[in-house]
BAFI-3210 file (N, C-alpha, C; in Angstrom, 3 decimals, decimal comma, padded with zeros to 6 digits):
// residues 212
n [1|2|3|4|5|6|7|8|9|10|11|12|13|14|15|16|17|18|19|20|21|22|23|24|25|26|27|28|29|30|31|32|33|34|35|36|37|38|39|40|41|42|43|44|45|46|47|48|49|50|51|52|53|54|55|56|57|58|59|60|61|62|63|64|65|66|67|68|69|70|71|72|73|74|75|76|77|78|79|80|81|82|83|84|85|86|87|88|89|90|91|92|93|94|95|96|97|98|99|100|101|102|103|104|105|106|107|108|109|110|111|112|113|114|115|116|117|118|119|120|121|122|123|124|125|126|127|128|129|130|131|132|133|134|135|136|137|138|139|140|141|142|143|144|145|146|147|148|149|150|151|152|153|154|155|156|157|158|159|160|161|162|163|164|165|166|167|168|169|170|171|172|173|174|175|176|177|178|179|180|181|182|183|184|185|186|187|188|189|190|191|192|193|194|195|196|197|198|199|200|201|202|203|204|205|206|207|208|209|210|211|212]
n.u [-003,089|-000,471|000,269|003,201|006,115|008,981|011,731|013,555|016,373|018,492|020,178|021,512|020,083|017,926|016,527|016,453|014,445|012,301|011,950|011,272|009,356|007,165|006,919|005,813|003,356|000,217|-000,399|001,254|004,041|007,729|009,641|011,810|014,910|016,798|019,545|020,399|019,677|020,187|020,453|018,141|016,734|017,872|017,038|014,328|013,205|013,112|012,075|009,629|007,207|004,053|004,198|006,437|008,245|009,658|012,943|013,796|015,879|018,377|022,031|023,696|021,618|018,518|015,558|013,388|014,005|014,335|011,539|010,259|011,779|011,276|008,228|007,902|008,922|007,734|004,182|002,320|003,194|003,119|004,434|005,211|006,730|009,292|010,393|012,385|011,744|008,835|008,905|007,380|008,363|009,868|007,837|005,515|007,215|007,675|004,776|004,951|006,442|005,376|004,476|002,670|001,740|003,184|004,878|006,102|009,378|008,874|006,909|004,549|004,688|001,942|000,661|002,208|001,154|-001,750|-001,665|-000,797|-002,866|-004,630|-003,912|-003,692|-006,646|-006,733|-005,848|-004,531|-002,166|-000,838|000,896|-000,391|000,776|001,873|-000,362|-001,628|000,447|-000,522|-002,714|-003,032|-001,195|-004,005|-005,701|-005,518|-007,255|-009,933|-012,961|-013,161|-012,434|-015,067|-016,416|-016,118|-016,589|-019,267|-019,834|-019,412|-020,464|-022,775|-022,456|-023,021|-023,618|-021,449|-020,283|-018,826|-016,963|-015,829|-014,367|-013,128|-011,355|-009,445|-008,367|-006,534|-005,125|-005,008|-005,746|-008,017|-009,121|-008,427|-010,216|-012,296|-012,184|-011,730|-014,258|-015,868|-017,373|-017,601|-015,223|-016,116|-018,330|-017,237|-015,945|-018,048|-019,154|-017,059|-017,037|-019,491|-019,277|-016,941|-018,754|-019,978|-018,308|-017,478|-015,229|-011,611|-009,822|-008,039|-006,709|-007,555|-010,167|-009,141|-007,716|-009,775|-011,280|-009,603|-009,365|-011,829]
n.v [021,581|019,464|016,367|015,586|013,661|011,785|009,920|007,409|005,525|003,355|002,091|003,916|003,892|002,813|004,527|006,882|005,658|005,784|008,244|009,524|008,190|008,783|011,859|011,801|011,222|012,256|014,512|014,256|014,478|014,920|015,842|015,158|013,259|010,354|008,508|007,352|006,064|007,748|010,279|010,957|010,613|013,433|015,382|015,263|015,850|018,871|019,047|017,718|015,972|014,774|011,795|008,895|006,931|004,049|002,133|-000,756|-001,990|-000,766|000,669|001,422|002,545|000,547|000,600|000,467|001,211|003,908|004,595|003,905|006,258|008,425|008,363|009,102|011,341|012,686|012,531|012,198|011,816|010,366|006,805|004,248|000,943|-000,387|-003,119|-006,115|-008,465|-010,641|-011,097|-012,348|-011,463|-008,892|-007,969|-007,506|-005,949|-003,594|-002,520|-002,223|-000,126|001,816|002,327|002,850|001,292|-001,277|-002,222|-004,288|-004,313|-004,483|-004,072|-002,255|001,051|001,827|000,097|001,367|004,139|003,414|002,784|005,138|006,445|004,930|005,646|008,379|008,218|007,474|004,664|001,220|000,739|-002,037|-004,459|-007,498|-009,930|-009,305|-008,765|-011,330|-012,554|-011,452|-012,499|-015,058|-014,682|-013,750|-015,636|-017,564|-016,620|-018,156|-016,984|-014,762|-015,242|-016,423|-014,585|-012,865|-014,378|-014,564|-012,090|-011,350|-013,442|-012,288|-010,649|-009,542|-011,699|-009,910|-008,480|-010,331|-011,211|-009,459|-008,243|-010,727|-010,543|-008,158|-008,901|-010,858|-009,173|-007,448|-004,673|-001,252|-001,087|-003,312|-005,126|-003,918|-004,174|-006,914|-008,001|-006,475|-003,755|-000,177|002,158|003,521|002,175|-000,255|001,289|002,388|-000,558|-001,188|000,778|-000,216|-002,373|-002,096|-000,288|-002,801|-004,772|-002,812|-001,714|-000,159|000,037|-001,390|-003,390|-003,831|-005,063|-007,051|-008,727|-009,257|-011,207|-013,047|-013,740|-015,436]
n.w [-005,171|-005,679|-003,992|-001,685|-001,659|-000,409|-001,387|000,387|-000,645|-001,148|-003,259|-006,187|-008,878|-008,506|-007,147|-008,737|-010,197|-009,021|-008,158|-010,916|-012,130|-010,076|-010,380|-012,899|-012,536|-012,303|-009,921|-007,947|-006,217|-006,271|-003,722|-002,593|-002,313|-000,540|000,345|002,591|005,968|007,814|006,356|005,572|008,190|008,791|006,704|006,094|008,769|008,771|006,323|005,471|003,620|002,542|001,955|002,490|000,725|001,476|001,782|002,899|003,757|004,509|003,977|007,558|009,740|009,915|007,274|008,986|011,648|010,969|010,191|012,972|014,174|012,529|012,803|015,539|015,950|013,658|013,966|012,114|009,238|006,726|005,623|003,834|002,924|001,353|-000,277|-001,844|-001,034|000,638|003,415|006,558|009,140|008,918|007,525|009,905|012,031|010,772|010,542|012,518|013,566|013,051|009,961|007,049|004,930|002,948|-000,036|-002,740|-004,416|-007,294|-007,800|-010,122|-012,331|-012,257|-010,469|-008,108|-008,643|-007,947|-005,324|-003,815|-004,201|-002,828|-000,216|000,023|000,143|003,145|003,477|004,137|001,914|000,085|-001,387|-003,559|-002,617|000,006|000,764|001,859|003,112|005,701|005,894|006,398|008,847|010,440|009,867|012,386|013,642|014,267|014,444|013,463|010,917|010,117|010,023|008,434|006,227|006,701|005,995|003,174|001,737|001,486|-000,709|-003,556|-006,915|-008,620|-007,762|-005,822|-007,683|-008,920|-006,446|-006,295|-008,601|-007,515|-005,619|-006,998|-007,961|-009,817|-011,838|-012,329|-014,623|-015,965|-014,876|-015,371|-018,500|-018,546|-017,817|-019,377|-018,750|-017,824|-016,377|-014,527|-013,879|-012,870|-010,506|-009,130|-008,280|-006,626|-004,632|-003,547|-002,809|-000,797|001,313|002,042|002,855|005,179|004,922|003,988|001,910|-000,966|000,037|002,413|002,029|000,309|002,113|004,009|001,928|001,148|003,513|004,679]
ca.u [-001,668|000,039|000,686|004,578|006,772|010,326|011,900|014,367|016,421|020,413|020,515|020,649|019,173|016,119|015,771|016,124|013,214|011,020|011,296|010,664|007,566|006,246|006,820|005,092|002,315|-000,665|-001,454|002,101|005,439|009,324|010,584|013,299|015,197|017,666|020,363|020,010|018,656|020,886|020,568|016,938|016,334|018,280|016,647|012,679|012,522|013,169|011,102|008,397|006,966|002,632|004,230|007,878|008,463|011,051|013,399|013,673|017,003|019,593|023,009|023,614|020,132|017,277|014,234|012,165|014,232|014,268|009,894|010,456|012,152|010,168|007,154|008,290|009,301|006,440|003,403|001,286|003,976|002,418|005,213|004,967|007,730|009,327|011,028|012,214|011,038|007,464|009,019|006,756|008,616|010,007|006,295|004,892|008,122|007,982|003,982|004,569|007,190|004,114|004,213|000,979|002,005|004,139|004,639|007,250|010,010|008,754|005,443|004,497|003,990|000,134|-000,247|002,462|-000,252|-002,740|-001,060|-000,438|-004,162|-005,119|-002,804|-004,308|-007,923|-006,536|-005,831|-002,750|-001,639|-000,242|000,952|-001,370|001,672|001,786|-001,687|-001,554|000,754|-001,413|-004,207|-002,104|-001,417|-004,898|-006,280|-005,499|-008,066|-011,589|-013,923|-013,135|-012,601|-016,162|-017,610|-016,085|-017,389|-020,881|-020,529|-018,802|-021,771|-024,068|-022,282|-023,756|-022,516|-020,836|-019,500|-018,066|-016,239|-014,841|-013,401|-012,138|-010,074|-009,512|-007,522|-005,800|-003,976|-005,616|-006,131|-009,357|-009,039|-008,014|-011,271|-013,238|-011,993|-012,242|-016,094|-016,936|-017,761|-017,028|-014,728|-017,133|-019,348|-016,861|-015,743|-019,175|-019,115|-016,068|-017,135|-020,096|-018,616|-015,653|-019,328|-020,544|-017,634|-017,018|-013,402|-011,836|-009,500|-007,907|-006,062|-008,780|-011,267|-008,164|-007,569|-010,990|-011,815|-008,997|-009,576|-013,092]
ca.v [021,337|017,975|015,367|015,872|012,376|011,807|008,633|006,654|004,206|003,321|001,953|005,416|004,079|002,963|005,794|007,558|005,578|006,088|009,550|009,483|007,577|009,730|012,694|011,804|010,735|013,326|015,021|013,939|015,609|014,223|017,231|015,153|011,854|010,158|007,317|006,251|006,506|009,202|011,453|011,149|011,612|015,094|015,934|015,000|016,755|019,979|019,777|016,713|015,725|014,472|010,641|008,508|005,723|004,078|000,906|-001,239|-002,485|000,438|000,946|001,927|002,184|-000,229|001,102|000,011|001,935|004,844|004,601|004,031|007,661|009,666|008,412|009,730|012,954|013,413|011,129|012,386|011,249|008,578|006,112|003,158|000,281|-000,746|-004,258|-006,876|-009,679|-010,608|-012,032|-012,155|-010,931|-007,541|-007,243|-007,268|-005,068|-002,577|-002,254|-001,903|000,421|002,926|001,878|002,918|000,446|-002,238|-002,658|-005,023|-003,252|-005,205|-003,273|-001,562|002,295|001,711|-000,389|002,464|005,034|003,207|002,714|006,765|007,273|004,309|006,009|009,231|008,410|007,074|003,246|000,633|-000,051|-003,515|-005,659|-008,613|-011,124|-009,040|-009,084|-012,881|-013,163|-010,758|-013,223|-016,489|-014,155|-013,574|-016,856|-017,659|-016,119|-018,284|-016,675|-013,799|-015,489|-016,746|-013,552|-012,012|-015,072|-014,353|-010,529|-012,014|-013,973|-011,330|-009,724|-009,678|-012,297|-009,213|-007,884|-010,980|-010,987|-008,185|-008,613|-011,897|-009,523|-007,540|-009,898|-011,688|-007,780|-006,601|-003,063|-001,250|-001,221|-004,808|-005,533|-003,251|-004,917|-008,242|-008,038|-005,667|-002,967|000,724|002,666|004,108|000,578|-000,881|002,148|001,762|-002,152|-001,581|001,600|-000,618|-003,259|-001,591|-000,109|-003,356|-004,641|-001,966|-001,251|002,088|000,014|-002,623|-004,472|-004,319|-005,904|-008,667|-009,484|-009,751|-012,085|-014,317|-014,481|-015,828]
ca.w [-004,942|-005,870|-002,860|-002,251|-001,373|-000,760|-001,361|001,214|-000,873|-001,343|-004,807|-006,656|-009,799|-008,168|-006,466|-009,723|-011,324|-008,427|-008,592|-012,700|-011,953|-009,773|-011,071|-014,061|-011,935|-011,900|-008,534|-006,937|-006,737|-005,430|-003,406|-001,811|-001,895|000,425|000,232|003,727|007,041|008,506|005,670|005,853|009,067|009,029|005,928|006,483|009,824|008,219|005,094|005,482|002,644|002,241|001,930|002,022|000,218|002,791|001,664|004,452|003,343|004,251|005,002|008,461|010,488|008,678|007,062|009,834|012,559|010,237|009,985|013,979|014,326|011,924|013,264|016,929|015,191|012,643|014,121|011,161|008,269|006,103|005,300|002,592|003,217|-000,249|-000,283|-002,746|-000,044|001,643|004,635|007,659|010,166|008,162|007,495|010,912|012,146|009,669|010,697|014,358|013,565|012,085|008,408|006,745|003,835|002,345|-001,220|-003,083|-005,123|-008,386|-007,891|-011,770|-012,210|-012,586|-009,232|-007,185|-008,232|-007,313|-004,360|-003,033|-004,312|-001,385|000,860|000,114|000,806|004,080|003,324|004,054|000,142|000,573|-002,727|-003,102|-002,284|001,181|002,390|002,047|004,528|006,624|005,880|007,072|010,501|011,108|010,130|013,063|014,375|013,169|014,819|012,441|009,138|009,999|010,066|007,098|005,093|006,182|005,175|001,939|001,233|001,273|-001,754|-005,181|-007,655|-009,993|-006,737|-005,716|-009,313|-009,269|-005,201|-006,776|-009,258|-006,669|-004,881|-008,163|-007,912|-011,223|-012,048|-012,356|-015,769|-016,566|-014,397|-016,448|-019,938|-018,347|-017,521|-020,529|-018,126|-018,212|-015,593|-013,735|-013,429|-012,024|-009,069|-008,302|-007,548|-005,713|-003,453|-002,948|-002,156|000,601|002,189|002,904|003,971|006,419|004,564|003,046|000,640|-001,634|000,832|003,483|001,026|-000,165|003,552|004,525|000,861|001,685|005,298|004,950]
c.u [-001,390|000,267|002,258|004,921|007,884|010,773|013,216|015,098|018,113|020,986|020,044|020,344|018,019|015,560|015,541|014,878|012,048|010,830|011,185|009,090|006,852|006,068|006,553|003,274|001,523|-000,853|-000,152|003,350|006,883|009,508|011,788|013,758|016,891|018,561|020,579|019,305|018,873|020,536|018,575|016,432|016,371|017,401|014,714|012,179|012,804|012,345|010,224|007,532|005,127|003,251|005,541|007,524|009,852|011,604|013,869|015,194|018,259|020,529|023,318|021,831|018,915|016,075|013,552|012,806|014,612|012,924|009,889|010,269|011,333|008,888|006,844|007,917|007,689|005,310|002,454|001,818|003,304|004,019|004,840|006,492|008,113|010,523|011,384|011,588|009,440|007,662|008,159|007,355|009,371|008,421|005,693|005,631|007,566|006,293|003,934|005,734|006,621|003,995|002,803|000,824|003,280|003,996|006,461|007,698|009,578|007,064|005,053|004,338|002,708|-000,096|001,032|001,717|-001,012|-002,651|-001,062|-001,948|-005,017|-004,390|-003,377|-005,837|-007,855|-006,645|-004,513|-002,609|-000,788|000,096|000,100|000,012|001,851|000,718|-001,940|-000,354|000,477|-002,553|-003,653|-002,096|-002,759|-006,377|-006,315|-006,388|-009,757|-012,746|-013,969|-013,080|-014,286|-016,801|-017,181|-016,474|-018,893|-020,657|-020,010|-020,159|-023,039|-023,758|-022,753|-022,890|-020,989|-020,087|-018,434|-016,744|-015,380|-013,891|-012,737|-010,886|-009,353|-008,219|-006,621|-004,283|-004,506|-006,233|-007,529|-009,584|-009,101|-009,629|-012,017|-013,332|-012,842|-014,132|-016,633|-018,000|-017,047|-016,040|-015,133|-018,143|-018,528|-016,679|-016,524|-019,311|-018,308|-016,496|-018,429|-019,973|-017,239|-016,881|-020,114|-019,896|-017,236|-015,149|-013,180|-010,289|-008,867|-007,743|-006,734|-009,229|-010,359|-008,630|-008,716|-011,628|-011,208|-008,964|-010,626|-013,132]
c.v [019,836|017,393|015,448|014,527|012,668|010,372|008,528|005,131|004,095|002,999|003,394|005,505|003,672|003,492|006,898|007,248|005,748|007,402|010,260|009,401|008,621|011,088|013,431|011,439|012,050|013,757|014,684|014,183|015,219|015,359|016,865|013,361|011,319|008,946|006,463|007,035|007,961|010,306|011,879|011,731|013,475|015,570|016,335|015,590|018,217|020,369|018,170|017,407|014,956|013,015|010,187|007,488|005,062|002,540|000,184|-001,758|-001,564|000,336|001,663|001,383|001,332|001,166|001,316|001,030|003,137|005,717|004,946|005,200|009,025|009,445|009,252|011,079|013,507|012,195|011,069|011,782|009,736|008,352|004,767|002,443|-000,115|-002,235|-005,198|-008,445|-009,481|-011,267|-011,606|-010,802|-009,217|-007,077|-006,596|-005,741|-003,468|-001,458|-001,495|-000,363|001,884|002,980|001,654|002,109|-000,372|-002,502|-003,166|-003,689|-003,476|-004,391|-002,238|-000,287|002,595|001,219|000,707|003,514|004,771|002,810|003,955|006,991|006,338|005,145|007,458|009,816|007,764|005,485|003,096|000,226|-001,092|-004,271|-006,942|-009,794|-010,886|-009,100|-010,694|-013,172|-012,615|-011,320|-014,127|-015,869|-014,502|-015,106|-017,643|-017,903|-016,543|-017,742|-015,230|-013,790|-016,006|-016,144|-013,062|-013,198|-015,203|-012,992|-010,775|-012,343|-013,277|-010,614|-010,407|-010,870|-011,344|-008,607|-008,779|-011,261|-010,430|-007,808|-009,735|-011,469|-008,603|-008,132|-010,555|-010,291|-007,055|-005,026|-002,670|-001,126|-002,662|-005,268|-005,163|-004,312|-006,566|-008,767|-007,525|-004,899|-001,197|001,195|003,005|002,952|000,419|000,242|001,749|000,419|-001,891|-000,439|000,604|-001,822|-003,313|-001,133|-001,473|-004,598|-004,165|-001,796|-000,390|001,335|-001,194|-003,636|-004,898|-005,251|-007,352|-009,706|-010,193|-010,983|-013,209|-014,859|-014,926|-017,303]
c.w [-004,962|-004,286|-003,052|-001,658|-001,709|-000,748|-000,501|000,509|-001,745|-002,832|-005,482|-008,138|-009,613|-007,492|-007,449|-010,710|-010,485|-008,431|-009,512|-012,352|-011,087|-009,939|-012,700|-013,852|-011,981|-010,776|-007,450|-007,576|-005,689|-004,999|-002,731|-002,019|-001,317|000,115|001,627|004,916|007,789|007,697|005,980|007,401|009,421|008,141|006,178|007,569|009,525|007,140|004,887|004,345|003,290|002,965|001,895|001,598|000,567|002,220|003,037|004,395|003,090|004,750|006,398|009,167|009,031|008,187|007,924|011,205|012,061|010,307|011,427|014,224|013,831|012,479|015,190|016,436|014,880|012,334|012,796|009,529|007,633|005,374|004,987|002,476|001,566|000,003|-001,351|-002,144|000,576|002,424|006,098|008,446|009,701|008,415|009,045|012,218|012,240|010,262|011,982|014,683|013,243|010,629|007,801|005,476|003,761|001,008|-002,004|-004,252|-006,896|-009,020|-009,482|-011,049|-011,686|-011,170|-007,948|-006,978|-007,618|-005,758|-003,227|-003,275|-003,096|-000,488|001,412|000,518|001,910|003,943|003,489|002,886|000,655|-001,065|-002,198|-002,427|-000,619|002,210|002,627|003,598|005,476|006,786|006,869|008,679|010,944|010,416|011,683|014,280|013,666|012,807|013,569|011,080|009,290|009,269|009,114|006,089|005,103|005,774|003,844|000,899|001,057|-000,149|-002,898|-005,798|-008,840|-008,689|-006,056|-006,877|-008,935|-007,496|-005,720|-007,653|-008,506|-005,747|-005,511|-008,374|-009,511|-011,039|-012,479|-014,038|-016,434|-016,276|-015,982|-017,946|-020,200|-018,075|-017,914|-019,518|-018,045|-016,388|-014,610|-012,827|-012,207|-010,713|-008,454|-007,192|-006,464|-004,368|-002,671|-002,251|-000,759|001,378|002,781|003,301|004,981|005,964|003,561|001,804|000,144|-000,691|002,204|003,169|000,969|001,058|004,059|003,355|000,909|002,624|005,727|005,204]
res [x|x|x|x|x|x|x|x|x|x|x|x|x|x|x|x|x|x|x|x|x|x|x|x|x|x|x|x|x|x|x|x|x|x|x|x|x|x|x|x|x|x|x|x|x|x|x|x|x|x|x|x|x|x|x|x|x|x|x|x|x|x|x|x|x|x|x|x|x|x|x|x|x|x|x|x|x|x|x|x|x|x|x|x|x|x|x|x|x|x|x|x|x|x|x|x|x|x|x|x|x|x|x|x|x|x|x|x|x|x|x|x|x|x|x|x|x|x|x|x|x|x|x|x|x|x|x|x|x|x|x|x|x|x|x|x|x|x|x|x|x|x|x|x|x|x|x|x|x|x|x|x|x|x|x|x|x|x|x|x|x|x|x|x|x|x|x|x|x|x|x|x|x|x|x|x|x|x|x|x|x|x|x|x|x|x|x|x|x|x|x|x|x|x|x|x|x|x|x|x|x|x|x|x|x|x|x|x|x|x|x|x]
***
């Protein structure tokens, strides 16, 4: 059975291309979408959906006190923030608000999939422009960029590579091309590389590569 998602978002032609895109997407299916917060709420606690894709930028109640509510409601609801900004304080919000993601509205087809398929093996999908300022937060903190630059340093040189692409926001494909490696190679590198980081996905890995 496909992953179902409803989208949360007031402009109703880019709520019409998000639910194109994903319903061209393999393995994931629109069963509902909303123009703002009110409608959503009524709607989503009646027929909850796998995933939302929530604009933080709505008439009436925000995004973020939208994520708030449903998360009360329906603690199990994975919700993915969609923005045309990476402003801090939205970000950190939006998180505390139960937001199992953030991704800019500029985001391609190719990196929104890859996006619901982090989401789906239990990961925060983050655009690379967002975990940067999730790095900058937790710089902060040295004692911890220390330590992820000694488990850093333990990684392979072809593993370091390909976390360096990894972080640039490149697709597993582009990788692949770029290092004359097949599809499969690379997964590898990368599952082996999230086990010895101790992280389950892209934006773990970013955070922890820039926060060294």
């Amino acid at each position: 059975m496909p992953f179902t998602l409803s989208i949360v978002e007031d402009d109703p032609v880019i709520r019409a291309g998000w639910v194109k895109i994903i319903n061209r997407s393999t393995g994931y299916r629109c069963i509902s979408d909303y123009g703002s917060a009110e409608a959503a709420l009524a709607g989503l606690v009646k027929e909850p959906p796998d995933f939302v894709l929530m604009d933080i930028n709505l008439p009436g109640k925000s995004g973020i006190e939208c994520t708030r509510e449903l998360k009360r409601r329906l603690p199990k609801l994975e919700i993915v923030m969609l923005t045309m900004f990476d402003d801090r304080d939205n970000l950190f919000e939006a998180l505390r608000a139960g937001a199992s993601g953030y991704l800019l509205k500029r985001t391609s087809p190719a990196g929104l999939l890859e996006a619901l398929n982090q989401l789906k093996a239990g990961g925060s999908p983050m655009s690379p422009q967002i975990a940067r300022q999730v790095v900058h937060f937790f710089r902060q903190n040295e004692p911890a960029a220390e330590a992820n630059g000694a488990v850093i340093e333990k990684l392979s040189a072809r593993e370091n590579e390909i976390l360096r692409c990894l972080a640039e926001g490149r697709h597993y494909k582009e990788i692949a091309d770029q290092l004359n490696l097949s599809m499969d190679t690379v997964r590898t590198y990368i599952r082996r590389t999230y086990e010895k980081l101790h992280v389950h996905s892209r934006t773990e890995a970013v955070v922890k590569y820039l926060g060294r």
